[in-house]
N, C-alpha and C positions, 0 to 999 in steps of 0.2 A: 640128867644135867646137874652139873656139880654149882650149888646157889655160894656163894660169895660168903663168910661172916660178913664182912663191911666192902662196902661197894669202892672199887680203883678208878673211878671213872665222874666226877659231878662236874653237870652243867651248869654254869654262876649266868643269872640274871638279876635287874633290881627292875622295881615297877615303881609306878606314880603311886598304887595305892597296895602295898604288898601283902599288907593283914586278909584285902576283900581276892586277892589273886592265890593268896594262899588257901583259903575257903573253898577261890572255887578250884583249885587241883586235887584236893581232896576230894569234895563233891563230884565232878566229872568226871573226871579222869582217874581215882584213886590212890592218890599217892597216902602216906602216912606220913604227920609230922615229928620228926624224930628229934629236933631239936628246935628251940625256936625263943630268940634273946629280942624283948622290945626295947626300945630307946626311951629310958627312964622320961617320966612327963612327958612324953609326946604317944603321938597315936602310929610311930614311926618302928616299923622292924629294922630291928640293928643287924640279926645275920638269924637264918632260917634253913633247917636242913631236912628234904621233905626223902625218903624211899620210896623208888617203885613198889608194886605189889609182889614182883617175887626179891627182894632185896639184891637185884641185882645193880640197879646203878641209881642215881642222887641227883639232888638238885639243889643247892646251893641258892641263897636268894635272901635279898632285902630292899629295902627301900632306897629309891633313887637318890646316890651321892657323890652329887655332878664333880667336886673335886676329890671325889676318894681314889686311894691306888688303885682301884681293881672297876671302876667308875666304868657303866655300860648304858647306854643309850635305853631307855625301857621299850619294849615292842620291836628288839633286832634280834632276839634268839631267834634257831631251829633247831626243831629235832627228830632225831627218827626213834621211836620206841619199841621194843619187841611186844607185842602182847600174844599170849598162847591163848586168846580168845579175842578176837576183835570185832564180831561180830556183838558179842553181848558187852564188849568198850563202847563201841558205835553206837548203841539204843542208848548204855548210860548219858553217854556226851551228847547225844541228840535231847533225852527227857529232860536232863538237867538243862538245858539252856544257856546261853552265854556266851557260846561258839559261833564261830562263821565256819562252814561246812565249805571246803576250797574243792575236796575231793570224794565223793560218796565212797562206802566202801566196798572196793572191785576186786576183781581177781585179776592179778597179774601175771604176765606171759611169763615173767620168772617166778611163778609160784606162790607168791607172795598173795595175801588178800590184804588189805589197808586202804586207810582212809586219813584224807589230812583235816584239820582245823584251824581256823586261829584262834588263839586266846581273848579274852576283854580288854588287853593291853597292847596286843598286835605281833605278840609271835606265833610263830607257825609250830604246828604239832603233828608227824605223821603216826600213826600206829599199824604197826601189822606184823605177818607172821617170818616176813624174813628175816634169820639170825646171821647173816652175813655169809662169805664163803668162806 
């Protein structure tokens, strides 16, 4: 599999509280923060750029800014994420805590094993082994 230098592909969300949502993607779910600008004197992320663990695709994200241009509701993202292990994603995101468990992780009639979540903020997070067709 041919890994990306920089990912063509980032998902934007903003959260109520983006510093504690940014902690917990690292901690559960693994992401790395690859970039990350706070809003001078406040406790506020101005814009946040987290990578998957194989650097294939991003996540884009900061704090809720109800009249900004790119302005998203906090808790309406989805996603589907590739993981080439999701069984040892699933124990992480289960031990770490934080998550609402929507879906255990199964094996699907198209091949795939995965499991969904939601975040502390209220989006949905699926992971597993199908890379599309």
């Amino acid at each position: 599999m041919n890994t990306p230098s920089k990912p063509s592909l980032w998902l934007t969300l903003q959260a109520h509280d983006a510093a504690a949502l940014i902690d917990f993607y690292v901690a559960a779910f693994g992401f790395s923060v690859n970039a990350r600008y706070d809003e001078e004197g406040s406790d506020r992320v101005g814009h946040a750029e987290l990578l998957w663990s194989d650097g294939s695709g991003g996540l884009m994200m900061g704090s809720h800014k109800p009249d900004g241009e790119w302005s998203t509701q906090p808790g309406t993202a989805a996603a589907y994420v590739v993981s080439s292990d999701p069984t040892a994603l699933h124990r992480r995101v289960v031990e770490h805590g934080g998550a609402r468990e929507v879906s255990e992780l199964t094996e699907k009639d198209y091949g795939s094993s995965e499991f969904t979540v939601v975040d502390p903020e209220g989006n949905k997070w699926s992971f597993g082994t199908y890379p599309g067709a």
